[in-house]
VOLOGU-896902 format. One record per residue (C-alpha): x, y, z. Coordinates in Angstrom, 1 decimal, decimal comma, m for minus. Layout:
X/Y/Z
...
This chain:
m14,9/m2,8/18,1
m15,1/m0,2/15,5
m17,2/2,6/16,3
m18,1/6,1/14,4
m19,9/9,2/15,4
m22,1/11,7/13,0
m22,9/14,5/15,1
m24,9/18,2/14,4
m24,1/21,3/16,4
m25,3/21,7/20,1
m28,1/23,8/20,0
m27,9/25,0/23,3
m24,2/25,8/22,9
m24,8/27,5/19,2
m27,7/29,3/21,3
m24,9/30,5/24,6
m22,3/31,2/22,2
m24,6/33,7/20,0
m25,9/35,5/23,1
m28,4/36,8/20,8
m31,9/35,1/22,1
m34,1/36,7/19,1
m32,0/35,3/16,1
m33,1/32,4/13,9
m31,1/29,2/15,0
m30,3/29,1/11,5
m28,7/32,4/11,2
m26,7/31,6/14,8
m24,9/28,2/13,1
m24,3/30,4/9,7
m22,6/32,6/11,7
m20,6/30,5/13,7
m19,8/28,8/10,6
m18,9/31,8/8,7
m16,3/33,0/11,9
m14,8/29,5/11,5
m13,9/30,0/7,9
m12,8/33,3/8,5
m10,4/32,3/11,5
m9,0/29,2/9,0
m8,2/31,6/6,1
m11,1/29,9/4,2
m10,1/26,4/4,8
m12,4/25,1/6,9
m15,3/25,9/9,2
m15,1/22,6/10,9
m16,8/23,8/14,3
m14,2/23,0/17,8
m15,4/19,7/19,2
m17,4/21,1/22,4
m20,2/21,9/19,5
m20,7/18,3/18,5
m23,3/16,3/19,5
m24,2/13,1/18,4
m27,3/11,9/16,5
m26,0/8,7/14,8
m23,4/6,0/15,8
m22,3/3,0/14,4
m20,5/0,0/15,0
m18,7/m3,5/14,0
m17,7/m5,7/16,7
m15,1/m8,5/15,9
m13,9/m11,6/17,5
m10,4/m13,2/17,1
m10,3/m16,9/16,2
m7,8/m18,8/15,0
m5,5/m16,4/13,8
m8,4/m13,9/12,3
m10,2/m11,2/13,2
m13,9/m12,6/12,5
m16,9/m10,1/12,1
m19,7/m11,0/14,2
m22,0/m7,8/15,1
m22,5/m4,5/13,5
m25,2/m1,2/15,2
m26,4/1,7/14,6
m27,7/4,1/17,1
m29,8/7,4/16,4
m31,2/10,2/19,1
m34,6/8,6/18,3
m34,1/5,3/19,3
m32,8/6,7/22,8
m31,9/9,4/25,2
m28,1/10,3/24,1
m26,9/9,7/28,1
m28,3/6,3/27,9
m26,3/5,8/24,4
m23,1/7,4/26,3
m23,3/5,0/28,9
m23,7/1,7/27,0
m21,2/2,7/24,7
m18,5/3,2/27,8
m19,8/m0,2/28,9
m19,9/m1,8/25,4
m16,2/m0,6/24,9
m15,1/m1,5/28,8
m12,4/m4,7/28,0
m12,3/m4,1/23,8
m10,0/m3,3/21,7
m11,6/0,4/20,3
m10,8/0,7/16,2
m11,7/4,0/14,5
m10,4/6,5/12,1
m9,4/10,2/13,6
m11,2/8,7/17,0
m8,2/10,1/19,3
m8,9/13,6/18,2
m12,6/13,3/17,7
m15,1/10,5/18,4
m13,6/9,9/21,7
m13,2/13,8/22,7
m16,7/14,3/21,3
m18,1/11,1/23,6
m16,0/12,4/27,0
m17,7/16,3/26,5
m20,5/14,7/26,2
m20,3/12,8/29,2
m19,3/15,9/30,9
m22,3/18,3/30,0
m24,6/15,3/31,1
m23,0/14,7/34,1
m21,8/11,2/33,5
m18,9/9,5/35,3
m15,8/8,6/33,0
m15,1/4,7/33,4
m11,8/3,6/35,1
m9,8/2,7/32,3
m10,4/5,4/30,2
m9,0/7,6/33,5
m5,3/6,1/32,6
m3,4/8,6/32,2
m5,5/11,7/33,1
m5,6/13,3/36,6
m1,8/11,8/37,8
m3,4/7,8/37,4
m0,5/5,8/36,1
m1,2/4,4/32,7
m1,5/0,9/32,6
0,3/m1,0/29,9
m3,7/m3,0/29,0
m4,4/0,5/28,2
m1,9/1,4/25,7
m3,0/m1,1/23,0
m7,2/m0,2/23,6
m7,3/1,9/20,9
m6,0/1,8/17,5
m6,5/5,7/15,5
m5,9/4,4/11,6
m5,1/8,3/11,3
m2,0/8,0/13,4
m1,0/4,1/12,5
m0,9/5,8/8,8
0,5/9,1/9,3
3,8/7,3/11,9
2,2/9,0/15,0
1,5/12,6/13,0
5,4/12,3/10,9
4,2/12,4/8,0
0,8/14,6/6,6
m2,4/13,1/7,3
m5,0/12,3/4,6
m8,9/11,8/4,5
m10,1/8,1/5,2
m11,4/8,9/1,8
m8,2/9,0/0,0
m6,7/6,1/2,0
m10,0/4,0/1,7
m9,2/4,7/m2,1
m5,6/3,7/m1,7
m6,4/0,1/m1,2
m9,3/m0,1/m3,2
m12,5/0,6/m1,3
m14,9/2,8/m2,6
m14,3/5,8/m0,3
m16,8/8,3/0,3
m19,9/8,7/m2,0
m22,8/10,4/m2,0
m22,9/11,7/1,5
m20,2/13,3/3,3
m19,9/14,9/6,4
m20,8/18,6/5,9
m24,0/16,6/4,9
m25,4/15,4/7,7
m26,8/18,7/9,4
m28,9/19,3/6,6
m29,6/15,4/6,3
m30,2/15,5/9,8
m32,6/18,8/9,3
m34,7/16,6/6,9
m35,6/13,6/8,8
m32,9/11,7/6,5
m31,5/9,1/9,3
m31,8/6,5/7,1
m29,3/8,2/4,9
m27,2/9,5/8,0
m27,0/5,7/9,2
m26,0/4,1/6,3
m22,9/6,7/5,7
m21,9/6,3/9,1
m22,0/2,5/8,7
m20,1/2,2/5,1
m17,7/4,6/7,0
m17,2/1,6/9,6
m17,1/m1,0/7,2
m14,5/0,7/5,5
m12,4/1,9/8,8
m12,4/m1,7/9,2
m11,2/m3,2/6,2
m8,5/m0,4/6,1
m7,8/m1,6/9,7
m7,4/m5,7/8,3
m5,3/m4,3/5,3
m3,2/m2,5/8,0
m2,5/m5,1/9,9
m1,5/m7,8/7,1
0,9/m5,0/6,3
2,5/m4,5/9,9
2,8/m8,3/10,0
0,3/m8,6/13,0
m1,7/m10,7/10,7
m1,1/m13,6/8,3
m1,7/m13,9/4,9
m4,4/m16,8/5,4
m5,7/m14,9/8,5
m6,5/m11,6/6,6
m7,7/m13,7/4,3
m10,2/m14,9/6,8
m10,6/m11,4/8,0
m11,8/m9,8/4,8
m13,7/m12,7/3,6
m15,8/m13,1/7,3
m16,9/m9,6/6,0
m17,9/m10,4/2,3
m20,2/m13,0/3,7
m21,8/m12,2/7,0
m22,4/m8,5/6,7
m25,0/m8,8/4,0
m27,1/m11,0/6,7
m26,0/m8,7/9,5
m27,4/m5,8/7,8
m30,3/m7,1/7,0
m30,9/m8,6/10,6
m29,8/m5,7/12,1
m30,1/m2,4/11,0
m33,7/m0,8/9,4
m34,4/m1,5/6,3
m33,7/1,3/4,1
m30,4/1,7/5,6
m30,0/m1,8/4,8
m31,3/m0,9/1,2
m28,4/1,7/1,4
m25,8/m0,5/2,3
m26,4/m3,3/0,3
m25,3/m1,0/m2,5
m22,4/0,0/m0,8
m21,1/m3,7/m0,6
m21,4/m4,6/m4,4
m19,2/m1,1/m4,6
m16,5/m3,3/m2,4
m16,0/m5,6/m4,8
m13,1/m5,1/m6,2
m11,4/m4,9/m2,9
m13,2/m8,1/m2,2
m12,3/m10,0/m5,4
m8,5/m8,8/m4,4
m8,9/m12,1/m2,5
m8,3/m14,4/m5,2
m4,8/m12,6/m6,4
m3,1/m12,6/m3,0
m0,7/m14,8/m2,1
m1,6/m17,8/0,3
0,0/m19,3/3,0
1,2/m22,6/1,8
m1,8/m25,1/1,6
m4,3/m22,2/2,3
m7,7/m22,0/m0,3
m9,6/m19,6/m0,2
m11,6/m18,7/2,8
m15,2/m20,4/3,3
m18,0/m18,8/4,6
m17,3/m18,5/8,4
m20,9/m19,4/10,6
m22,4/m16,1/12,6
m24,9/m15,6/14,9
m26,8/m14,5/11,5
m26,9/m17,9/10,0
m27,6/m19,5/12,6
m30,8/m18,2/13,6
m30,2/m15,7/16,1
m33,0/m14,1/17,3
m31,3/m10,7/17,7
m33,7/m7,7/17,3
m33,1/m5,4/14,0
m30,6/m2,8/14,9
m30,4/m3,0/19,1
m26,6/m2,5/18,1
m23,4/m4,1/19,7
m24,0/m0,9/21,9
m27,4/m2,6/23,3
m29,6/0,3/22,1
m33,1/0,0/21,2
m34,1/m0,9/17,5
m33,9/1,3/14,7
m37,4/0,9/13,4
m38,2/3,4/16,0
m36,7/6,0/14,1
């Protein structure tokens, strides 16, 4: 399961912080903001992670078959399609027993999910305990998650990059339009639709970069990546349109002819002897599933309520 977070500032942490009760919310973040870039010698004013709260997540849920990793889900949540405990809890659920794939995730999605949890008052789940509060780790717990940041850095050796530049490396489009000191004001404006479908083309990507990643480390085969990447070129188009709302489909579809390249890199790799290239695999999508539009992989109410 790949999963990614967009997230605002808490206001009622902006609001304890400030300790100034008459000053405009907006002048309380700018100032928090501007103490940030100040503290960073100008370089950023990327707030700690106790201020983040999430409005929008999304996700990609995979199966393995036959040697590949097969798309065969994606969601996308929003703080109007329900309360953010109930998104907390489903997600622990929803990632109780899978393999979690994201990009910076140990150093933010998952700290911003657990501080969450905590100001709500919601229990951690056992496994994610292993290795806090003297609990042994268990070894099923060591392989759980997989950070892209620190598969491509060795482990912090070497400097880091953005998942832009790496999603450029191998031929994705990176980011576009939106970026993440975007999605405040994005958020300000009503713009979920916009939010959701630069948190899902963030997924996609984390995901490809993930496949690529793995053909590289020799955990899978030329054929199976093949499989892999081509699972994705042919079911997301009906997963997005089955599942997410419509503009952010609209949003995404876009996004996808912008892949092609990477896509089309298909027909140039080498095959495994006897290997063609990789038909259509059938989803839940083609075959008439009767999923509702956007209640996510996290089991979250539809998007259309946004």
């Amino acid at each position: 399961m790949t999963l990614d977070l967009e997230t605002v500032p808490d206001e009622e942490l902006v609001s304890a912080v400030d300790r100034e009760p008459s000053r405009p919310y907006a002048d309380k973040v700018g100032r928090l903001l501007a103490a940030r870039r100040a503290r960073s010698g100008g370089r950023s004013d990327f707030l700690p992670v106790p201020f983040h709260r999430p409005v929008v997540a999304c996700s990609l849920e995979a199966v393995e078959r036959d040697g590949a990793l097969v798309v065969h889900d994606v969601g996308c949540w929003t703080d109007r399609c329900s309360s953010e405990g109930s998104f907390l809890k489903q997600t622990w659920d929803r990632l109780d027993g899978r393999t979690l794939v994201t990009f910076h995730g140990r150093g933010f999605d998952l700290p911003v999910l657990e501080l969450r949890s905590l100001k709500l008052g919601l229990s951690m789940p056992s496994w994610l305990l292993a290795g806090r509060l003297g609990t042994p780790r268990q070894a099923s717990t060591t392989e759980a998650h997989h950070d892209l940041l620190e598969l491509l850095s060795n482990g912090g050796a070497s400097p880091s990059a953005p998942l832009d530049l790496y999603a450029k490396l191998v031929g994705l489009p990176g980011k576009e339009s939106v970026a993440g000191k975007d999605v405040a004001k994005l958020y300000g404006q009503g713009a979920f639709d916009q939010i959701a479908g630069y948190c899902m083309s963030d997924v996609v990507q984390t995901w490809l970069l993930y496949l690529r990643f793995r053909l590289f480390s020799g955990t899978l085969s030329p054929s199976g990546y093949m499989v892999s990447v081509a699972a994705c070129r042919d079911e997301l188009p009906a997963l997005f349109a089955q599942r997410l709302d419509p503009a952010t489909g609209g949003l995404l579809a876009g996004f996808l002819d912008r892949c092609r390249a990477f896509f089309d890199e298909l027909l140039e790799l080498p095959r495994d002897e006897g290997v063609a290239e990789p038909a259509t695999t059938t989803t839940p999508a083609q075959s008439g599933s009767t999923r509702s539009r956007n209640a996510p992989g996290l089991e979250l109410p539809p998007a259309r309520t946004l």
